[in-house]
C-alpha positions as CSV (number, residue, x, y, z in Angstrom):
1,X,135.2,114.5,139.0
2,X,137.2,112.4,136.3
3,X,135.3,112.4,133.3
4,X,135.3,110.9,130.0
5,X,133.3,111.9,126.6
6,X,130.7,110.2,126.0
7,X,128.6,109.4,123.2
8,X,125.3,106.7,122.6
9,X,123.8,106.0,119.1
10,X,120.8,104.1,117.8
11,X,119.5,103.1,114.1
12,X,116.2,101.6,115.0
13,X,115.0,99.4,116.7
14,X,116.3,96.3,114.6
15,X,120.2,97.3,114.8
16,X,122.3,97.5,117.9
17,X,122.6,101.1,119.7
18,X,126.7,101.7,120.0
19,X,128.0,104.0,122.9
20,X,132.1,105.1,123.3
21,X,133.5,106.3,126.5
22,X,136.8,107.2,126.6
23,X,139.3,110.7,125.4
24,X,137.0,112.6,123.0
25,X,139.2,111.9,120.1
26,X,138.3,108.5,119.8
27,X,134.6,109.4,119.2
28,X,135.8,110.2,115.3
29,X,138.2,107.3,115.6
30,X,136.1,104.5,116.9
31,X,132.2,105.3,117.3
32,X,132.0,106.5,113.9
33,X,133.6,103.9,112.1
34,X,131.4,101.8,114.0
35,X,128.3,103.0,113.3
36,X,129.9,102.7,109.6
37,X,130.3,99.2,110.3
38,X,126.6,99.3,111.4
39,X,125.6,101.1,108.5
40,X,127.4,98.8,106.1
41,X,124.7,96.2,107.3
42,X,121.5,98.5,106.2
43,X,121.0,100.2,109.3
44,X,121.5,104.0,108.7
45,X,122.0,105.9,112.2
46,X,119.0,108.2,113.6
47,X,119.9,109.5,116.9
48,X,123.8,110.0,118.6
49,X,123.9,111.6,121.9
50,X,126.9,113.2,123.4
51,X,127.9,113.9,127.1
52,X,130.3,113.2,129.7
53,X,131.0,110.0,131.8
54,X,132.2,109.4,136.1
55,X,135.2,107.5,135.0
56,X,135.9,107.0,138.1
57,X,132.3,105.2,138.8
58,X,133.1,103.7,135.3
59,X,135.8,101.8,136.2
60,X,134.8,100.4,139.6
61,X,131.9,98.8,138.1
62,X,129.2,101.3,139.1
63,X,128.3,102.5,135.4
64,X,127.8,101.4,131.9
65,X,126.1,103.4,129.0
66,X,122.7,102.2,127.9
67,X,123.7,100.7,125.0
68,X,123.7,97.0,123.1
69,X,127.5,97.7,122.5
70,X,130.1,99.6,124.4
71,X,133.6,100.7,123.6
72,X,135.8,101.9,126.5
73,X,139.0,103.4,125.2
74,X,141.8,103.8,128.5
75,X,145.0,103.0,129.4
76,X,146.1,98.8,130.0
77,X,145.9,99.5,133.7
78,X,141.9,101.9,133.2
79,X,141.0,98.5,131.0
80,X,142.7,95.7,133.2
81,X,139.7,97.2,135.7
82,X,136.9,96.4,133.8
83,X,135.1,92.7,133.6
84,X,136.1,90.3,131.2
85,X,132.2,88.6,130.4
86,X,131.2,89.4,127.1
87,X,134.0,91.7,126.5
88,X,137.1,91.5,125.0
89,X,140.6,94.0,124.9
90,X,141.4,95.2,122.1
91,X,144.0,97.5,121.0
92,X,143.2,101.2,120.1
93,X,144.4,101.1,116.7
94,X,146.8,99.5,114.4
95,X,149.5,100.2,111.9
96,X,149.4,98.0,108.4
97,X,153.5,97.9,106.8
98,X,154.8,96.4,104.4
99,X,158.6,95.5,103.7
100,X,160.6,97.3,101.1
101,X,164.0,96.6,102.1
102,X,164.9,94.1,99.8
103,X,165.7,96.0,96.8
104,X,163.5,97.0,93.6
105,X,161.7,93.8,93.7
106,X,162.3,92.2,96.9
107,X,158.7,93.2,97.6
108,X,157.2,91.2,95.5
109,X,157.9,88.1,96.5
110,X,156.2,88.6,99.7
111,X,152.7,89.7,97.9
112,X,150.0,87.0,96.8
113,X,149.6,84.8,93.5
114,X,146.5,87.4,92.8
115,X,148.8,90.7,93.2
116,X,151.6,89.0,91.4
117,X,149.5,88.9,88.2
118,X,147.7,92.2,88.9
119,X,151.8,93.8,88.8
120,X,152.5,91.9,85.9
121,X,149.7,93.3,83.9
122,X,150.5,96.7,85.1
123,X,153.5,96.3,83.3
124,X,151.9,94.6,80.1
125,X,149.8,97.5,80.0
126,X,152.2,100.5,80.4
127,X,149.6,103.6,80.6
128,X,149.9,103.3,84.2
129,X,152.9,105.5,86.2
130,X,153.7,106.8,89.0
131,X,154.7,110.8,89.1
132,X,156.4,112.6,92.0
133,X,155.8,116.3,92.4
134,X,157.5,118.8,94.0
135,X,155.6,122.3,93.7
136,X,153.0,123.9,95.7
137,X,150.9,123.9,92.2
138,X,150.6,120.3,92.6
139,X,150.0,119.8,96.1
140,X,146.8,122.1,96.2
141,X,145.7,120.2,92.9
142,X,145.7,117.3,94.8
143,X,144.3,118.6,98.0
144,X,141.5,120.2,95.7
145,X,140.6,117.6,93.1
146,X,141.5,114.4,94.9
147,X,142.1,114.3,98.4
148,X,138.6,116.3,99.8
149,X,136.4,115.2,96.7
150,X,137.5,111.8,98.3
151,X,136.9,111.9,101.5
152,X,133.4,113.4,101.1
153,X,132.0,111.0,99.0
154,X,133.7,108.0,101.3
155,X,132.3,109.7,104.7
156,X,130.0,112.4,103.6
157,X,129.1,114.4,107.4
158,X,131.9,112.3,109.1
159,X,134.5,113.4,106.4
160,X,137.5,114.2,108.5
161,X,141.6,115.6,107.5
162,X,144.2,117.5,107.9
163,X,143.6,121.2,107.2
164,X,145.5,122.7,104.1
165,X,147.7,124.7,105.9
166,X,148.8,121.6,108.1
167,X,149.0,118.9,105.7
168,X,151.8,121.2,103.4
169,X,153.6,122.2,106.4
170,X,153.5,118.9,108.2
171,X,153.1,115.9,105.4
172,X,153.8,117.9,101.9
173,X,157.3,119.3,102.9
174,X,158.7,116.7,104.9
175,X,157.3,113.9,102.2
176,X,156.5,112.4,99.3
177,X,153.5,113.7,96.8
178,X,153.0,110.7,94.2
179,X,150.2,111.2,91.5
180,X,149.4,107.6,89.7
181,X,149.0,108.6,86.1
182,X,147.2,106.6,83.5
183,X,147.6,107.5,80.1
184,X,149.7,110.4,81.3
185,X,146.2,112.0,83.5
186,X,147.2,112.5,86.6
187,X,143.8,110.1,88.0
188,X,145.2,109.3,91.8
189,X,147.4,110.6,94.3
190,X,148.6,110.2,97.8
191,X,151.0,112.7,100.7
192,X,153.9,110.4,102.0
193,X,155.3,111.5,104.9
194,X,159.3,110.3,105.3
195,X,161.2,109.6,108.2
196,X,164.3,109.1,107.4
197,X,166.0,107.5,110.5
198,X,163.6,104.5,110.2
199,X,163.5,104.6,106.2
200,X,159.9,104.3,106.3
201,X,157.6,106.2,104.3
202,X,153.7,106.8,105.6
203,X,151.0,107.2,103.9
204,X,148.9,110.0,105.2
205,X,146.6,111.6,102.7
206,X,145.0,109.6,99.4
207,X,142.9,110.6,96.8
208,X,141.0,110.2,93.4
209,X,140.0,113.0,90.7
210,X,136.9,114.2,92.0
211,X,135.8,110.9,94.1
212,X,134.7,110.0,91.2
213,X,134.0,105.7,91.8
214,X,135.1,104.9,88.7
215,X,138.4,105.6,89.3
216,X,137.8,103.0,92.2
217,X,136.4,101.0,89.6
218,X,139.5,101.0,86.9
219,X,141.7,100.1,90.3
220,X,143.5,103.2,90.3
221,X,143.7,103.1,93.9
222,X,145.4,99.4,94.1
223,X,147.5,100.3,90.9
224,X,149.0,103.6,93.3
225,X,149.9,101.2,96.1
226,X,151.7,98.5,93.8
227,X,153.7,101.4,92.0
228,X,154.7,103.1,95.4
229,X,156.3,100.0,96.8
230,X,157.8,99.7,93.5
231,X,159.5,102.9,94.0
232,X,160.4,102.6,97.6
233,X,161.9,99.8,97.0
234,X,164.4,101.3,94.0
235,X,164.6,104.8,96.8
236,X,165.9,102.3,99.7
237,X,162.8,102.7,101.5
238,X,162.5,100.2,104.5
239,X,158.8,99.9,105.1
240,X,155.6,101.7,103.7
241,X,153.1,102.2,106.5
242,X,149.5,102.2,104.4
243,X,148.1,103.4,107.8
244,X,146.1,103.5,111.0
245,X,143.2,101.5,111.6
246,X,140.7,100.5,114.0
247,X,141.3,96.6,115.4
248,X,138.0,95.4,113.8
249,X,139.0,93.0,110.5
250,X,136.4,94.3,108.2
251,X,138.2,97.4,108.4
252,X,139.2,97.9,104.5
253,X,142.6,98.6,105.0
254,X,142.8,95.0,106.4
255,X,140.9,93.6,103.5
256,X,142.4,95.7,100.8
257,X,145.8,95.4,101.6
258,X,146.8,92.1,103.2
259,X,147.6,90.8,100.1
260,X,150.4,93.0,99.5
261,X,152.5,90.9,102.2
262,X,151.9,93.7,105.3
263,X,151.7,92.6,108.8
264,X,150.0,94.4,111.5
265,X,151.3,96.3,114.4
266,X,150.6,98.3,117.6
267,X,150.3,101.9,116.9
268,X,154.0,103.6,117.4
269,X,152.8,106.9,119.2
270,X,150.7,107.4,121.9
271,X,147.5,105.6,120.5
272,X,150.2,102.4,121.2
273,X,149.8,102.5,124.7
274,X,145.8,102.7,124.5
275,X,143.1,99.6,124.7
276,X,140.0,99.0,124.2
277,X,137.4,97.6,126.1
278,X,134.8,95.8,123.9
279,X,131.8,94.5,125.3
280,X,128.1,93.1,124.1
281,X,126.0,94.0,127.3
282,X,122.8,92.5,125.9
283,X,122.4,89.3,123.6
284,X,120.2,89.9,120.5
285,X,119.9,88.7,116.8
286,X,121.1,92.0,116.1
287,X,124.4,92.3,118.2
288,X,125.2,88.7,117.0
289,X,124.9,90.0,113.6
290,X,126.8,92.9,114.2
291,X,129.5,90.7,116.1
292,X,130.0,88.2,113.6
293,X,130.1,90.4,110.6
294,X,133.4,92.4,111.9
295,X,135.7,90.4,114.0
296,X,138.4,92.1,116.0
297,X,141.8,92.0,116.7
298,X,142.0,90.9,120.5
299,X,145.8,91.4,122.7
300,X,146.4,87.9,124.3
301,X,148.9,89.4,127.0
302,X,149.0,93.2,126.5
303,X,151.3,92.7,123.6
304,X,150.8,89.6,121.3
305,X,147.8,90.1,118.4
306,X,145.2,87.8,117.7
307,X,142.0,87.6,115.3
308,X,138.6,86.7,116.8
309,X,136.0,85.4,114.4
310,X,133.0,85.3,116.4
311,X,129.7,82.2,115.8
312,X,126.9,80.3,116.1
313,X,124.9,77.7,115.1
314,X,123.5,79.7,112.4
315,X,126.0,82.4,111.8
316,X,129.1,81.3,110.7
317,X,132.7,82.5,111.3
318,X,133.6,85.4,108.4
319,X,137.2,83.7,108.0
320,X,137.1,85.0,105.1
321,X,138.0,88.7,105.9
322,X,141.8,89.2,106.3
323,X,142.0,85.5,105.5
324,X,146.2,86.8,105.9
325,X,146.6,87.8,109.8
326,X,150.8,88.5,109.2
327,X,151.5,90.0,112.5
328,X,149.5,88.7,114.6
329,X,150.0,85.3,116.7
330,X,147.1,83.3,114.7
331,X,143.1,83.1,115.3
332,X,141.0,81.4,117.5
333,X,136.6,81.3,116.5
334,X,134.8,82.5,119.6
335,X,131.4,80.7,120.3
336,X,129.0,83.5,121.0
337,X,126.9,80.9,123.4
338,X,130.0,80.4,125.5
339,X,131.1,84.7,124.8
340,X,127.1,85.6,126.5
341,X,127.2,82.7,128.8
342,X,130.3,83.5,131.3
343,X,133.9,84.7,130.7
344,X,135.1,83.7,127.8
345,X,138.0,82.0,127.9
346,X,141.0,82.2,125.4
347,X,140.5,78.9,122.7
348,X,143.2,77.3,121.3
349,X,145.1,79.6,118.8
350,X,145.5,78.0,115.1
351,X,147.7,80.0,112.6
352,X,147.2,80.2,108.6
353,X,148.1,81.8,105.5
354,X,146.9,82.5,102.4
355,X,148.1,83.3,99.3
356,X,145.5,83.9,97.0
């Protein structure tokens, strides 16, 4: 029997329960960050159950988890099988670049009104700088201080990375180590890896001293990504990949760095050729919640990107996350009467900008 992992997760009776079927890697890279998602709306998660799925039974209708929402990550052919009522394809996960190739300060003229002034006072300021390191000294100072402290007090139990070992041999050797420095304290960092036949840099690994929040606070994580585009551009760097990311829009990377004049794109390895099948199986108050409080990124033909803001009479559209959709071939609102009601149909696309 074909199988795929499965796993189902509830927070209550007042939140939606969330299931993901599909390779078992996209249980860290989808279900969690959705139950994230469902815990960023006050519903913490009490019970996650994992087994195995009949893809086979799966895909010719036979099966569904028992869940309010369900993720199906497969290949465009596994997810071209599956019904379109109350679901939408999505892809598995997205790449957020920004252009450097235009010189020193060609970048800049891309970035908004609001970024503009932030760089500006960066360089009123002058305590801020950016410090590339070499030496394995420095590399386990920031694995050690910044990069774990980080991602345990962002994820806590879900905290995932690269091992030591893998992230020097892999990222630190065949990269870029940057500390941000303010006041000459080394208070931020982030691994780079470089591929040179593309010129484009990739941010793999970031980090703050100790987690501490305020160093979120004083912006050191913003001033790091303004003063790395800085330097790419001087180092004839092409593009700057900030990273991968799930196809939901309240994703931070999406509302943290679409200012910086980045675009979305398919992922560019395997996770490229992957969809995802995203479907509300039962209407409630809370799976409209849920749905309108992260729209996704839907494909319109396999390739092209599109928001969806999803609505209702009393819930309206969040245009206001990733208000800058670079990339992608506009937005369309999705009624979620008409999403419950039958097959929703594509609306007509509209296309903005913003430059705040």
């Amino acid at each position: 029997m074909s199988s795929w992992a499965t796993v189902i997760s509830a927070a209550g009776a007042d939140a939606p329960s969330i299931a993901y079927v599909g390779a078992p890697y996209g249980i860290i890279k989808v279900h969690q960050m959705l139950e994230q998602r469902r815990e960023a709306l006050g519903a913490v998660t009490s019970t996650r159950v994992r087994g195995g799925a009949n893809r086979t039974a799966l895909l010719r209708g036979g099966w569904l988890p028992d869940a309010d929402l369900v993720a199906v990550a497969g290949s465009s052919a596994q997810v071209r099988m599956l019904p379109r009522r109350s679901a939408l394809v999505l892809p598995f996960r997205l790449h957020v670049l920004a252009y450097t190739g235009d010189g020193e300060d060609g970048w800049r003229s891309r970035i908004s009104k609001s970024e503009r002034r932030w760089s500006n006072r960066l360089h009123e300021l002058g305590s801020w700088a950016l410090e590339v390191a070499e030496d394995s000294a420095s590399f386990d100072y920031f694995y050690d201080r910044m990069h774990v402290p980080t991602m345990q007090a962002r994820h806590g139990e879900r905290a995932r990375s690269e091992s030591r070992d893998t992230a020097r041999e892999c990222l630190f050797r065949h990269g870029v180590l940057a500390f941000v420095t303010h006041r000459r304290k080394r208070v931020a960092g982030m691994v780079c890896r470089w591929e040179p036949a593309e010129r484009l840099l990739i941010i793999r690994m970031v980090g703050v001293l100790d987690g501490l929040r305020e160093h979120y606070e004083n912006g050191a994580l913003r001033t790091a990504d303004h003063l790395l585009l800085e330097w790419a551009g001087k180092m004839g760097v092409q593009h700057v990949d900030f990273g991968g990311t799930e196809p939901f829009l309240s994703q931070g990377i999406f509302r943290l760095k679409r200012k910086l004049g980045s675009r979305a794109i398919m992922a560019r390895n395997h996770f490229g050729s992957l969809r995802l099948w995203w479907h509300a199986r039962r209407d409630t108050p809370a799976v409209r919640d849920f749905l309108v409080a992260n729209p996704v990124v839907e494909l319109v033909d396999d390739h092209r990107m599109r928001a969806v803001y999803f609505h209702d009479e009393g819930r309206p559209p969040r245009l206001d996350l990733a208000r800058t959709r670079e990339g992608m071939d506009g937005y369309r609102t999705l009624d979620l009467d008409e999403f419950f009601s039958h097959r929703s149909q594509p609306l007509r696309a509209s296309s903005e900008s913003a430059d705040e």
